[in-house]
C-alpha positions as CSV (number, residue, x, y, z in Angstrom):
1,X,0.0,0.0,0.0
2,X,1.8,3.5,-0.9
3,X,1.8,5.6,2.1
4,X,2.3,9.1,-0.2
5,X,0.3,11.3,-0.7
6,X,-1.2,12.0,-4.8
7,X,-0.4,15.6,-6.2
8,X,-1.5,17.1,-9.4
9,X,-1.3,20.3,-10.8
10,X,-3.2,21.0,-14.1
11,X,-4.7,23.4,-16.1
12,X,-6.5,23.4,-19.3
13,X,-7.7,25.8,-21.9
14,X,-9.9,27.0,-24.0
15,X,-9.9,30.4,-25.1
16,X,-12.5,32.6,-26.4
17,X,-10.3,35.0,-28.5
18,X,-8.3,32.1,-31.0
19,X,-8.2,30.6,-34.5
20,X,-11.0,28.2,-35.8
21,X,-8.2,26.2,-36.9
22,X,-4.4,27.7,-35.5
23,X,-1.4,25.9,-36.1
24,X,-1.1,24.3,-33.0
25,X,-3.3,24.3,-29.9
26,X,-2.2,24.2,-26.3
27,X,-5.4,22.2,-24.4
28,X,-3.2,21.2,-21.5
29,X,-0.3,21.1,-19.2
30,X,0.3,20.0,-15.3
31,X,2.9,18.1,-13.5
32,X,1.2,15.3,-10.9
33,X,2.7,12.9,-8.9
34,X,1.3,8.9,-9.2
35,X,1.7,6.0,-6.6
36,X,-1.7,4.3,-7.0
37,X,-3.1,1.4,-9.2
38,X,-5.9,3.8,-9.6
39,X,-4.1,6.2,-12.2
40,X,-4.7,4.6,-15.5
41,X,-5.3,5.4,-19.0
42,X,-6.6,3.5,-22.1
43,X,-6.3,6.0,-24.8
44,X,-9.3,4.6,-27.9
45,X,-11.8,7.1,-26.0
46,X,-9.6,10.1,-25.9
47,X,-9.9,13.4,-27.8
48,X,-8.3,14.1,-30.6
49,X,-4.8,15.0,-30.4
50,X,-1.1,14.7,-29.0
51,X,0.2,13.7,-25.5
52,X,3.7,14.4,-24.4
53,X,4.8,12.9,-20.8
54,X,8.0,12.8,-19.6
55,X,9.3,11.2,-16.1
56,X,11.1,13.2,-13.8
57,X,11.2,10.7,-11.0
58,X,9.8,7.2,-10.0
59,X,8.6,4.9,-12.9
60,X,5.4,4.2,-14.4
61,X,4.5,2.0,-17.2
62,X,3.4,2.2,-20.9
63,X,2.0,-0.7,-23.2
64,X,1.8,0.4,-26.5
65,X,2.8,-2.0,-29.7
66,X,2.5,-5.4,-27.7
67,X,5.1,-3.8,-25.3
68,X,5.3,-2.7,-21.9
69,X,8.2,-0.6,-21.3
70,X,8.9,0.6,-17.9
71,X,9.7,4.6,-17.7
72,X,12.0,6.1,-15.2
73,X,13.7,9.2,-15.0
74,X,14.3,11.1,-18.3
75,X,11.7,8.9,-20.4
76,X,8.9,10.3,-22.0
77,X,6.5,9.3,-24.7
78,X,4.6,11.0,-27.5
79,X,0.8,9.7,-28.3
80,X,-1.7,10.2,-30.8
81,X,-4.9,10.1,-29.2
82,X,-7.1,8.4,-29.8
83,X,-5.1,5.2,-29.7
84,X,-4.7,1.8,-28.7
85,X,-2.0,2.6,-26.1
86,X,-2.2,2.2,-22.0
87,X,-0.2,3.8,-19.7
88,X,-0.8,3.6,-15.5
89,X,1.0,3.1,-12.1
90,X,1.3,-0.7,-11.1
91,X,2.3,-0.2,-7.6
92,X,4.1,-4.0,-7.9
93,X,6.2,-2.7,-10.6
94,X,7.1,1.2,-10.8
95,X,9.0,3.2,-8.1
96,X,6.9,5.3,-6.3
97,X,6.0,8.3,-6.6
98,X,5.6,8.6,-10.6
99,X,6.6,12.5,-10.9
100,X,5.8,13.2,-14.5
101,X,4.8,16.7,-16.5
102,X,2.9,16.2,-19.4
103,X,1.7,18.9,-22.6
104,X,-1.8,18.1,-24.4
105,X,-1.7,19.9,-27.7
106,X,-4.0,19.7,-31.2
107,X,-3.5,21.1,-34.6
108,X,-3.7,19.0,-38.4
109,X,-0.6,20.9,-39.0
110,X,2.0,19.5,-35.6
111,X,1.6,15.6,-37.5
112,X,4.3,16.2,-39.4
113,X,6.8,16.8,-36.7
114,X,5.1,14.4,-34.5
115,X,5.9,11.5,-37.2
116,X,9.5,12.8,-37.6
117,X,10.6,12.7,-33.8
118,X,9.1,9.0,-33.1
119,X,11.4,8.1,-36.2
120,X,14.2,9.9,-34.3
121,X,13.9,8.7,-30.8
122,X,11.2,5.8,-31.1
123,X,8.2,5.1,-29.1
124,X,10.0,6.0,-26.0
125,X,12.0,9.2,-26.1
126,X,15.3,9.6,-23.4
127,X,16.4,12.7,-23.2
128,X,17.9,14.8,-20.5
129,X,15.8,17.2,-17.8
130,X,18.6,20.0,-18.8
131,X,17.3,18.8,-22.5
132,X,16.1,22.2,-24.3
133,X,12.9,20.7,-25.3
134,X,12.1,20.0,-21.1
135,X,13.7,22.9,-20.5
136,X,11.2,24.8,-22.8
137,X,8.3,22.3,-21.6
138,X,9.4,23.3,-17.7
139,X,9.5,27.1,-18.6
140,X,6.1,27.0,-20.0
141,X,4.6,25.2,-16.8
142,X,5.7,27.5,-14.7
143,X,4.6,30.9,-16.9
144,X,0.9,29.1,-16.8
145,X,1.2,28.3,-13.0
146,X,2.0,31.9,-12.3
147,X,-0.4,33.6,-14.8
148,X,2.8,35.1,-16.9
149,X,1.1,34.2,-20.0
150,X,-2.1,34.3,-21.1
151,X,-2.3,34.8,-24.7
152,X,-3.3,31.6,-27.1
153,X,-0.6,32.7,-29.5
154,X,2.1,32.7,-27.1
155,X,1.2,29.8,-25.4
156,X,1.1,28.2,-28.9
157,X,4.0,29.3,-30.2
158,X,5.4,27.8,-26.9
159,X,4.2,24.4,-28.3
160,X,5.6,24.7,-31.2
161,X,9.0,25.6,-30.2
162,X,8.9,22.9,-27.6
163,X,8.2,20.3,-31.1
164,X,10.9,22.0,-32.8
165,X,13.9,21.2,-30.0
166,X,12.8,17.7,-30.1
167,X,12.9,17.8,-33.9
168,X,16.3,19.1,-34.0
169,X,18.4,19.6,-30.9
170,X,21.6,17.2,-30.4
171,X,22.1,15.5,-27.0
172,X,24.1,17.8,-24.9
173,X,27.5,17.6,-24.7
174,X,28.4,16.4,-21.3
175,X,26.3,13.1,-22.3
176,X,29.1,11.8,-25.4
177,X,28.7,9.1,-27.5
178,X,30.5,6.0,-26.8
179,X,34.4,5.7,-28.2
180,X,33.4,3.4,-31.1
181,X,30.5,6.1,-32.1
182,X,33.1,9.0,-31.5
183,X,35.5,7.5,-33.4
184,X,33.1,6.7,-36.9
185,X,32.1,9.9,-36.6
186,X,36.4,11.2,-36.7
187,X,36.2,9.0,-39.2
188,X,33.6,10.0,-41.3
189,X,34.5,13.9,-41.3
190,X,38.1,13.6,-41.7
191,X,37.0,10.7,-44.7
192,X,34.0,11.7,-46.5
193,X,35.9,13.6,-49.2
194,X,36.7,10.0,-50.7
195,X,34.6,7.2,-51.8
196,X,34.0,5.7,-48.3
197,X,31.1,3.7,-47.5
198,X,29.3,2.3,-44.4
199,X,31.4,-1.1,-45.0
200,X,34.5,1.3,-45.0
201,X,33.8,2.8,-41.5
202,X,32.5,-0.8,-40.0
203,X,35.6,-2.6,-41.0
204,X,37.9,0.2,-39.6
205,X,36.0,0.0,-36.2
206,X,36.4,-3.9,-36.2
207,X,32.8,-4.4,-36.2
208,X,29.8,-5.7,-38.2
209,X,27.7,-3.4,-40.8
210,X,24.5,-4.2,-39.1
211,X,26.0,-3.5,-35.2
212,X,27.2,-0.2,-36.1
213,X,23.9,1.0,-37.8
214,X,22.2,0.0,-34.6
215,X,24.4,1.4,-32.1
216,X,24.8,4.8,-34.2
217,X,21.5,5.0,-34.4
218,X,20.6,4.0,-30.5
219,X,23.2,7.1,-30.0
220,X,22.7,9.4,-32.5
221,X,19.0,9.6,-33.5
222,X,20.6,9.3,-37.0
223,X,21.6,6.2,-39.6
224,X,25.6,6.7,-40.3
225,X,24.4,6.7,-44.2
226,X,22.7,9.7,-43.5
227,X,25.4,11.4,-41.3
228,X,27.6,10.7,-43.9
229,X,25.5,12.3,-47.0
230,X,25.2,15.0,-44.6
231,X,28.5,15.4,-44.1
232,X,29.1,15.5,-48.2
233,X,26.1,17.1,-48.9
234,X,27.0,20.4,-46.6
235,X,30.6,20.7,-48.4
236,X,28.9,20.7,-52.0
237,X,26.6,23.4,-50.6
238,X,29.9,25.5,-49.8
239,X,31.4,24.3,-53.2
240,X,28.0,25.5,-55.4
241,X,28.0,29.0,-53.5
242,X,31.7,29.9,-53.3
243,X,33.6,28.1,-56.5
244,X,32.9,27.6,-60.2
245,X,33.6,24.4,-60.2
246,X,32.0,22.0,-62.2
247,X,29.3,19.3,-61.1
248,X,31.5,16.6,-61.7
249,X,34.2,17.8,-60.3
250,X,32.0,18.8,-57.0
251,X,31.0,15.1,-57.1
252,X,34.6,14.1,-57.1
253,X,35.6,16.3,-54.4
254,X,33.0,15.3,-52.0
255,X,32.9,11.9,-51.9
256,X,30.3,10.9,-54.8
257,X,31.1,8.4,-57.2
258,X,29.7,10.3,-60.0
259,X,28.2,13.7,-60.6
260,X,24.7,12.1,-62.2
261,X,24.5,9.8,-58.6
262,X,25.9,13.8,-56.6
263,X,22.4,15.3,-58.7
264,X,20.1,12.6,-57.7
265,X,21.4,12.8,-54.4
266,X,21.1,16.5,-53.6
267,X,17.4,16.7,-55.6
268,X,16.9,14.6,-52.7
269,X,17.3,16.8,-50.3
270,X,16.9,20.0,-51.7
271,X,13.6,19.3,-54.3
272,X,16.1,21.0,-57.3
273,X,18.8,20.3,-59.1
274,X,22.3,21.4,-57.9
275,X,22.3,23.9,-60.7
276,X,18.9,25.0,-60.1
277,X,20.5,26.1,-56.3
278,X,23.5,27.4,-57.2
279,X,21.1,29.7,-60.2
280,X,19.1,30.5,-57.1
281,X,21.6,31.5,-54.5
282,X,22.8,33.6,-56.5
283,X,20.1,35.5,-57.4
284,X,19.1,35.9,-54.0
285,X,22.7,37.2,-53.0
286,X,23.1,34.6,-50.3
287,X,26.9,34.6,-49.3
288,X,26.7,31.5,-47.3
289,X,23.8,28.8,-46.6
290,X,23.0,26.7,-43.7
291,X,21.8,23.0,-43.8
């Protein structure tokens, strides 16, 4: 029997003076603290929308998939709702108390950037309290809790920036990769200017193709084949905006084993041709562009 006490501290909205249909709505926000079998959720009769919780102490417990994943410190997950998903307290299972703070949000237009972080981090998402995304999350509880903010679009564009830093921002620097990440990575950036490939990279490390995808990926967020077209692609960005040369010889320079294969490649990314970019950077009067 858990001898603590519950806690909760929510507040919803629904304002008067907002878009039919805004970007992104904020319809929630609290911080509670769980130690009872009581707290559980089954998620098919929810409203529509997006959950964010994330566990600042204790555990609780998520089945979602055909898993159950336990969550402790620094795990969070991202829901859909409706959806087949349960998440609860199991007082034989999870350290009490489950401390979690959670964001309800809506908008057609957040999907999107929902779909792209559970590619990034999967269904459960580790990251940091000093995480700028919690950090952001944290800042935003605490303006609603003391009436700082009021306004639906700042409150939105709270939301928004909160989906962004999970979208983009990198781990933080005093949690590093692990030596054989680090040193793929040194060798990528000090290699991709010739014709390496993932076998390259796997065979210097000493280790299987398939075990360092995984493991780069379990680290980084990111497959190695795309941190190294990254890494190839950013230097032909310089090369388009700041030389004359010649497609094939950008190719060449960068790693690609051909400059047909460098255009296919950089359409890819970019929706146009690398002579469509270089034609429009120029006309803009860009003197240097970020990727």
């Amino acid at each position: 029997m858990c001898l603590l006490q519950e806690r909760n501290d929510d507040y919803g909205f629904h304002f008067l003076q907002d878009l039919d249909n805004p970007v992104v709505r904020l319809t929630a926000i609290g911080v509670q603290e769980r130690c009872l079998n009581s707290y559980y959720w089954e998620n098919h009769n929810r409203l529509p929308g997006y959950l964010f919780q994330y566990t600042l102490a204790g555990s609780g417990t998520l089945e979602c998939g055909g898993r159950k994943y336990i969550l402790k410190k620094g795990d969070g997950f991202l829901l859909k709702l409706p959806g087949d998903e349960r998440y609860y307290f199991d007082e034989a299972a999870n350290e009490a108390p489950w401390k979690f703070i959670y964001i309800m949000f809506s908008g057609e237009t957040v999907a999107p950037y929902c779909r792209l972080i559970e590619e990034t981090y999967g269904k459960i998402i580790t990251v940091p309290t000093n995480h700028s995304s919690i950090q952001v999350l944290q800042n935003l509880f605490y303006d609603v809790k003391h009436q700082r903010h009021t306004n639906p679009f700042l409150l939105s564009g709270s939301v928004f920036q909160f989906l962004c830093c999970l979208c983009g921002d990198q781990p933080p620097e005093e949690a590093p990769y692990s030596e054989k990440i680090d040193q793929a990575i040194d060798y990528m950036k000090q290699r991709f200017k010739s014709s390496i490939n993932i076998a390259d990279v796997a065979a210097y490390l000493g280790v299987s193709q398939h075990h360092l995808s995984r493991e780069f990926y379990k680290e980084t967020g990111s497959r190695p084949i795309d941190f190294l077209t990254k890494l190839r692609i950013e230097e032909t960005v310089n090369l388009l905006t700041s030389t004359e040369m010649n497609l094939d010889a950008i190719a060449e320079t960068c790693g690609f084993s051909c400059g047909n294969y460098f255009s296919k490649v950089f359409k890819k990314y970019f929706q146009i041709s690398p002579a469509q970019f270089r034609n429009h950077i120029r006309q803009e009067g860009y003197s240097k562009v970020q990727i």
